[in-house]
C-alpha positions as YAML, in Angstrom:
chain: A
units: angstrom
residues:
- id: 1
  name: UNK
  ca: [-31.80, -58.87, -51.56]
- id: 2
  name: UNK
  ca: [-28.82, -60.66, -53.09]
- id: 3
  name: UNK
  ca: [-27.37, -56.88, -53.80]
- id: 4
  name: UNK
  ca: [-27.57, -56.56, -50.09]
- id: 5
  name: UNK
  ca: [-25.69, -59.50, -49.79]
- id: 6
  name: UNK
  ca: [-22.67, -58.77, -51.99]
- id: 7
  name: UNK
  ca: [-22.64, -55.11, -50.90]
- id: 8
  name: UNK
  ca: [-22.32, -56.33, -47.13]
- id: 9
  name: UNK
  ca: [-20.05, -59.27, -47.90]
- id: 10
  name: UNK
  ca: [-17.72, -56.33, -50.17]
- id: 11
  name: UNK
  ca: [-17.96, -54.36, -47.10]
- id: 12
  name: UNK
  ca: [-16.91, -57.31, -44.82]
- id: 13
  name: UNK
  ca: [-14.17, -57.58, -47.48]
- id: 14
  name: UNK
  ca: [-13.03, -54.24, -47.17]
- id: 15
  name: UNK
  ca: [-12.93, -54.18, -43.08]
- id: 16
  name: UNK
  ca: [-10.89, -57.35, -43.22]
- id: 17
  name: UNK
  ca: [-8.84, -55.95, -45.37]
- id: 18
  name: UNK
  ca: [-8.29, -52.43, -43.44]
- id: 19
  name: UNK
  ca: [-8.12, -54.44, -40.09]
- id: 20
  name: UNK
  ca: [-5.09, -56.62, -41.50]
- id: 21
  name: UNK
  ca: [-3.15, -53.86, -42.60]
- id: 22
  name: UNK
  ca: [-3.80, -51.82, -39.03]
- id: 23
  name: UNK
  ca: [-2.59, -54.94, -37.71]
- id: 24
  name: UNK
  ca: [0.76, -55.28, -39.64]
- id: 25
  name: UNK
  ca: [1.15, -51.39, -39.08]
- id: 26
  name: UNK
  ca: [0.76, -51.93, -35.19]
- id: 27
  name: UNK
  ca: [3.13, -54.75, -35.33]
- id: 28
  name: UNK
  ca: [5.66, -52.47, -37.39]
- id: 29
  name: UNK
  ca: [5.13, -49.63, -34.64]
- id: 30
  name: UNK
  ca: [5.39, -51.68, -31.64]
- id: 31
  name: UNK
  ca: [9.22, -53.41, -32.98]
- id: 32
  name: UNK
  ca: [10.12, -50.08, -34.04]
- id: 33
  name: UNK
  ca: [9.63, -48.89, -30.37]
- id: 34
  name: UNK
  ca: [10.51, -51.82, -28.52]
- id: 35
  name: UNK
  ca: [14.10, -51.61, -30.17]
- id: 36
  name: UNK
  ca: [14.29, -47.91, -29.74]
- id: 37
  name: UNK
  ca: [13.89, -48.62, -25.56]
- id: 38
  name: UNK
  ca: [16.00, -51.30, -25.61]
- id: 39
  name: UNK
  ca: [18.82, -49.22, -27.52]
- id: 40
  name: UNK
  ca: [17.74, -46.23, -24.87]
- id: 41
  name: UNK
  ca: [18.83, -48.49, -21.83]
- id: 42
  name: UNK
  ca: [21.93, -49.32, -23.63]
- id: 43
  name: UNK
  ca: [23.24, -45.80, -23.81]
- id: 44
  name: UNK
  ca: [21.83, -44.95, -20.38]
- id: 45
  name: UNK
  ca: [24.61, -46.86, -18.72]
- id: 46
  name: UNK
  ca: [24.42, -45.25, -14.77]
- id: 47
  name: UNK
  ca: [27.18, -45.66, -12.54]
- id: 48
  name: UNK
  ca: [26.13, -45.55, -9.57]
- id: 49
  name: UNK
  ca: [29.63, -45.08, -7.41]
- id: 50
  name: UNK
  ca: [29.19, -40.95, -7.30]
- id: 51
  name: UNK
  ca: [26.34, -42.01, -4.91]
- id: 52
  name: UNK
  ca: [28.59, -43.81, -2.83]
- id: 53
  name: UNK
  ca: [31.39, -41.88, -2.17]
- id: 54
  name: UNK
  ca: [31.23, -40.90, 1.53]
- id: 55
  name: UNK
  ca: [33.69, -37.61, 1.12]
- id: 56
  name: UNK
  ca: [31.30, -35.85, -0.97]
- id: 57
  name: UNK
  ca: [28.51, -36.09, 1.37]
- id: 58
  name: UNK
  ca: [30.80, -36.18, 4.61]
- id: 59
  name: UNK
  ca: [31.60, -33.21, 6.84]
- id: 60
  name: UNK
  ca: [30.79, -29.72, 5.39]
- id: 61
  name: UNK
  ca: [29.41, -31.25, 2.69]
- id: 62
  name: UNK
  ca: [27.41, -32.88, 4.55]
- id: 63
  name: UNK
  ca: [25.54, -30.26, 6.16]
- id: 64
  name: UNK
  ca: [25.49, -28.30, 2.69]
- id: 65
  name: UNK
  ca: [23.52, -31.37, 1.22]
- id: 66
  name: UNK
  ca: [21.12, -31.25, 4.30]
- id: 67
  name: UNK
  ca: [20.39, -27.61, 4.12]
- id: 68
  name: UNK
  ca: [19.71, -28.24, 0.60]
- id: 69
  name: UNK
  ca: [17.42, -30.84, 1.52]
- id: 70
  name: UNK
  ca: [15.52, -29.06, 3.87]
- id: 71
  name: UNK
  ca: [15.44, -25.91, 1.62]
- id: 72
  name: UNK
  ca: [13.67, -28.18, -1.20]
- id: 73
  name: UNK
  ca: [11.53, -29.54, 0.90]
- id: 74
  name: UNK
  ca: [10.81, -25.93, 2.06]
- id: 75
  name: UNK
  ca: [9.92, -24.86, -1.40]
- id: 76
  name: UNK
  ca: [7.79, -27.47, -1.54]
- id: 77
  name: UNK
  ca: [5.57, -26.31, 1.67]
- id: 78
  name: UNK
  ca: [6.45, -29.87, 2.90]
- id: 79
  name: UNK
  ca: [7.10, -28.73, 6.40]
- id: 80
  name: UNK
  ca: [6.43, -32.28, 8.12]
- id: 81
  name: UNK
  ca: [8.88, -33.65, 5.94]
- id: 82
  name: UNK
  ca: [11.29, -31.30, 7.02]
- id: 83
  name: UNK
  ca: [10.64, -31.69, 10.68]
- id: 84
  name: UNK
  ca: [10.94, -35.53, 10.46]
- id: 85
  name: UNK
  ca: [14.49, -35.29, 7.62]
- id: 86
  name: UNK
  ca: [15.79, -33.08, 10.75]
- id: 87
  name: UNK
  ca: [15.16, -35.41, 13.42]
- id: 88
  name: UNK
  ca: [16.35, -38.49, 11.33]
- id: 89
  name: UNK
  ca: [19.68, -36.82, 10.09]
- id: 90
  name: UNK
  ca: [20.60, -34.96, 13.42]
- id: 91
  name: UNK
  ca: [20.77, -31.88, 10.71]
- id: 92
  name: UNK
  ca: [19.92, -28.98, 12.87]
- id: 93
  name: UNK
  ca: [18.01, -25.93, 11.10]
- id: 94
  name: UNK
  ca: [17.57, -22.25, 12.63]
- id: 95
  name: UNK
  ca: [13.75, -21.95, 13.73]
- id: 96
  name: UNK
  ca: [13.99, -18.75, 11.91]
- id: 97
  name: UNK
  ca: [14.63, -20.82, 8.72]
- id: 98
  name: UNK
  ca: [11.22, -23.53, 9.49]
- id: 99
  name: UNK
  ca: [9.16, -21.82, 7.55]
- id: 100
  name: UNK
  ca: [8.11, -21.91, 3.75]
- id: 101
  name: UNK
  ca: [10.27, -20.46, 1.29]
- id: 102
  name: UNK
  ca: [8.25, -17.93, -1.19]
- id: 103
  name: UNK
  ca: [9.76, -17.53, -4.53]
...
């Protein structure tokens, strides 16, 4: 009986043991990461004012960026999508051209 009881409280020992250094190893992962986002959002600087220049998506650009639209959404076999991205832009597409694209 009292081997049981040192081999189980050496076992206990051991588990603590293995559990603390998992824990320490997790904490060493998670910092390692957490810095390596932080230094990722740092570098990934967007700017944002190519989206809000109206002459590249104004006159024939315009209806280039809408047929490129609809095409993609085409490709995707979204055809309702298309429909409704017609009616709200006032982009008008060819009947011919309603239709799935097969690649």
């Amino acid at each position: 009986v009292r081997e049981a009881v040192v081999s189980t409280q050496s076992t206990g020992s051991q588990v603590k043991t293995e559990l603390t250094n998992i824990s320490v190893s997790h904490k060493d992962w998670h910092g390692s990461i957490s810095r390596f986002g932080k230094v990722i959002d740092k570098q990934l600087t967007e700017n944002v004012s190519f989206f809000t220049n109206r002459d590249l998506i104004s006159g024939r650009n315009s209806q280039l960026l809408h047929q490129l639209i609809c095409e993609h959404f085409l490709r995707q076999g979204n055809l309702d999508l298309v429909e409704k991205f017609i009616t709200d832009s006032g982009h008008e597409l060819e009947e011919g051209k309603k239709r799935p694209l097969l690649i």
